[in-house]
N, C-alpha and C positions, 0 to 999 in steps of 0.2 A: 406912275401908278397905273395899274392895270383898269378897265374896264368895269371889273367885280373883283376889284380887292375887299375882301374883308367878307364876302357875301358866300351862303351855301346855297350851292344847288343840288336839285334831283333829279338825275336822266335815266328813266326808265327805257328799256331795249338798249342801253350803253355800252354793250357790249361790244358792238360792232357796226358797220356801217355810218350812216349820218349820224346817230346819235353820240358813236364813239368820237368821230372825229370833233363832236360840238363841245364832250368832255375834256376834249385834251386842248382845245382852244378855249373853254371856260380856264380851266387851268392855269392856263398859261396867262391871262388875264386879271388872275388874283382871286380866284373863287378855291375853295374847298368842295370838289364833286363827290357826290355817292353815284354810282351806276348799278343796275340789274339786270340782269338776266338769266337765262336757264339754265346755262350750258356750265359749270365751275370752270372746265377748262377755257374754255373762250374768255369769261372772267377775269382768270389768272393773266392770260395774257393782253388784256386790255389794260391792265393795273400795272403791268412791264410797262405796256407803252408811255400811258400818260404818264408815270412815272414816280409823282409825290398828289401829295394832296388830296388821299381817293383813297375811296372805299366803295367795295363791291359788297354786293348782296343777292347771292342767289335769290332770283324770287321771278315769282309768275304774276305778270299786271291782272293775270283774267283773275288768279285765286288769291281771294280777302286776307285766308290767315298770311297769307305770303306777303302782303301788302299790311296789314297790320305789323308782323317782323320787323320787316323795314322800317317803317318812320317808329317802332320803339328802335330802331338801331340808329338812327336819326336824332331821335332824342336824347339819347342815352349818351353819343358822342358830340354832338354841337349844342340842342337844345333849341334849334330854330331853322327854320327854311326862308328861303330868301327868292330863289327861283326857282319853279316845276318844269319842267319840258318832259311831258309826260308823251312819249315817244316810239312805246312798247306798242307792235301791231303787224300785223300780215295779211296778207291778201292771196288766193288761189283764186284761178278762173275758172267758172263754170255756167254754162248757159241755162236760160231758161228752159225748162222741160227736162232737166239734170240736175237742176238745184238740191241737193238732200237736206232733212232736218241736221243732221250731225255738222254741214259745211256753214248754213246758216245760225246755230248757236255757236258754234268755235270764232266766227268772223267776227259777230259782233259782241259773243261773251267776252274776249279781249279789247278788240276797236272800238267798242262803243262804252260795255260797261266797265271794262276794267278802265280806262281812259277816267269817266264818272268818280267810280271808286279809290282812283290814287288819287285824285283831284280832291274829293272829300273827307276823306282820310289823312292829306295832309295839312287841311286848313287849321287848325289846332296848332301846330307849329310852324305857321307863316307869319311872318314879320306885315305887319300893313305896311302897305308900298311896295309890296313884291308884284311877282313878274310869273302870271300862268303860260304858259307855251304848249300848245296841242299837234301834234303829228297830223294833218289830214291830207289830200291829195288831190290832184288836178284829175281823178278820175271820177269823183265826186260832179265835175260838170261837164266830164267829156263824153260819157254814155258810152263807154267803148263793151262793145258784144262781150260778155261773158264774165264782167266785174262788176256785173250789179249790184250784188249783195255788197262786196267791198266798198263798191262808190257809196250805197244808201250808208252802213257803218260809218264812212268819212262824212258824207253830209250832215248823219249826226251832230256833229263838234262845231259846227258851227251857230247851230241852233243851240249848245250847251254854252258858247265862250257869248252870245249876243242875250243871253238870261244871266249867266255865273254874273257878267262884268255888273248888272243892276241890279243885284244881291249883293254885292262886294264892293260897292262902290263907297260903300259908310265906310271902307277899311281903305282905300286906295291902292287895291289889288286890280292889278290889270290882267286882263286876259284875250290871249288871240291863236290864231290858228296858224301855222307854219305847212303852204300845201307842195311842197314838193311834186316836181313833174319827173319823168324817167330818170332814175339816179343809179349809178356805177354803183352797185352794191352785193355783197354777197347773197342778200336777200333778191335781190336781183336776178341775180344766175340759178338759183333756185325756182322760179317760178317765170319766168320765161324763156322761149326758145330762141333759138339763133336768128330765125326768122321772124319772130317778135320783137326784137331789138332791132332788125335791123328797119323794122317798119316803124316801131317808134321812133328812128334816129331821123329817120325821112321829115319826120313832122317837126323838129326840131329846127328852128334858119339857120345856127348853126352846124347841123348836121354833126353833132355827136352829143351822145347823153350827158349830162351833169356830174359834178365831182362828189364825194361827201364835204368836201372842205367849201364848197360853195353854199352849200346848207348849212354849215355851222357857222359862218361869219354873217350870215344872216339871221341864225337864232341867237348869236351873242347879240346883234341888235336889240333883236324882242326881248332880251336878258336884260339888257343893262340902260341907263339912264338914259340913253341916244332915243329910246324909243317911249320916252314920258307921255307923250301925245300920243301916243297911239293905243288906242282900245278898241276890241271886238272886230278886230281887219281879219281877215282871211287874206292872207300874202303868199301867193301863190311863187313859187320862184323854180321856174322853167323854161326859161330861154325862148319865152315865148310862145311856146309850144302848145297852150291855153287860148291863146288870142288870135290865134290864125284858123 
């Protein structure tokens, strides 16, 4: 028996990268996934990969009616949630004295409030004893020049999962933060340079960045009963790359 046999999850940004790869190891686990994102075709072929047990849903975490959609598409087909890894989020760089208003509402109109809003929006159909999962990042405490905005958006989620869990605690809903450090991602290659990567990788002991498959067998952790004991941790998982 799987992990999360019998249990539904929703992996918001599932499309691709870590969160994809955590669907297709929920999956394979015994979980029924719903996944989202922008793109239909990126969708289509996530829904190739993982194979059975999925449903996609075009939807935007920053916009409500997109986020309302979903969990009536949620309802409508299971009637209940089990586990969130609410996972939808991006980050660009831009320094102080460059910062625009437009850079600063899109970072944390997704990162921070769309994060909130799937989070609230699907407690209605959470099972008490489920399992909240939040996307944050190792950039949240590394202060690195020109991801301000993105770190303060990530810091957020910490101060939401160490409030949510003493709101939710009458229900025995857990909640915590999942902070990934440099990860192999197409969102990756998008928003850093050759020489960005290869400075990040520096800082890493073992001198290469992270897989997605290494982030999804650690959020099947924060998913599944392995992690009973564990509420409101900020679990950073980066090769160390946090601690040095």
């Amino acid at each position: 028996m799987g992990k999360l046999e019998g249990k539904v999850a929703v992996i918001t940004g599932g499309s691709s990268g870590m969160a994809l790869a955590s669907a297709r190891l929920f999956v394979e686990e015994g979980a029924y996934v719903f996944i989202t994102g922008r793109r239909q075709e990126q969708l289509d072929e996530a829904v190739k990969l993982i194979g059975r047990n999925v449903t996609a849903v075009r939807s935007d975490a920053a916009n409500l009616h997109d986020l309302d959609r979903l969990f009536e598409t949620v309802k409508r087909e299971k009637g209940k949630i089990d586990v969130l890894f609410a996972s939808a989020g991006r980050g660009e760089s831009l320094p102080l004295g460059e910062i625009t208003e437009q850079h600063f509402d899109a970072t944390f109109g997704l990162n921070t409030r769309g994060t909130l809003f799937t989070v609230q929006k699907a407690l209605p159909l959470f099972n008490d004893g489920g399992s909240i999962i939040m996307t944050g990042s190792v950039a949240s405490i590394k202060g690195f020049p020109g991801f301000g905005v993105y770190a303060a958006s990530k810091a957020a989620l910490r101060s939401f999962a160490r409030t949510w869990l003493n709101e939710l605690k009458g229900r025995n809903i857990r909640v915590n933060v999942l902070g990934p450090g440099p990860i192999a991602t197409p969102m990756q290659e998008e928003v850093l340079t050759p020489e960005a990567k290869q400075i990040f990788e520096s800082l890493i002991p073992r001198g290469t960045m992270g897989q997605p498959h290494e982030i999804a067998t650690v959020a099947l952790f924060l998913a599944s009963d392995d992690s009973s004991f564990v509420n409101g941790l900020e679990l950073n998982v980066d090769g160390g790359f946090s601690a040095i």
